[in-house]
C-alpha positions in Angstrom: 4.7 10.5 24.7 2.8 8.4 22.4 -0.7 10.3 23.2 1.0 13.6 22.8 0.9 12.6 18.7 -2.7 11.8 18.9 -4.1 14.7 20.9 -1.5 17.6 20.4 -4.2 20.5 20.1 -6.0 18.9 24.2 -2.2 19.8 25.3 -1.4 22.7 23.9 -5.2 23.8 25.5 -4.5 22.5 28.9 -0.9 24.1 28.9 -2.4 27.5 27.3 -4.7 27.4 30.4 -1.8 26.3 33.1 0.0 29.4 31.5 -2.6 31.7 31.6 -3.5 30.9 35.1 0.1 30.8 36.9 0.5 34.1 35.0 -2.4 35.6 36.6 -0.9 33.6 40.3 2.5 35.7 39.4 0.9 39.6 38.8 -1.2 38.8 42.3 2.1 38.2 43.7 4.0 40.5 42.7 1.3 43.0 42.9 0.7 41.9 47.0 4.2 42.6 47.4 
């Protein structure tokens, strides 16, 4: 928690990516089924 102060704009671009890439994970998915 105390990092999260420091470096806000690394996490918000590592969760931007996560997003981006379980979103893509989710229309494969959807779109196999």
């Amino acid at each position: 928690m105390f990092r999260f102060r420091f470096r806000p704009i690394l996490f918000q671009i590592v969760f931007g990516f996560v997003d981006v890439f379980f979103s893509f994970l989710w229309i494969d998915l959807y779109s196999g089924c």
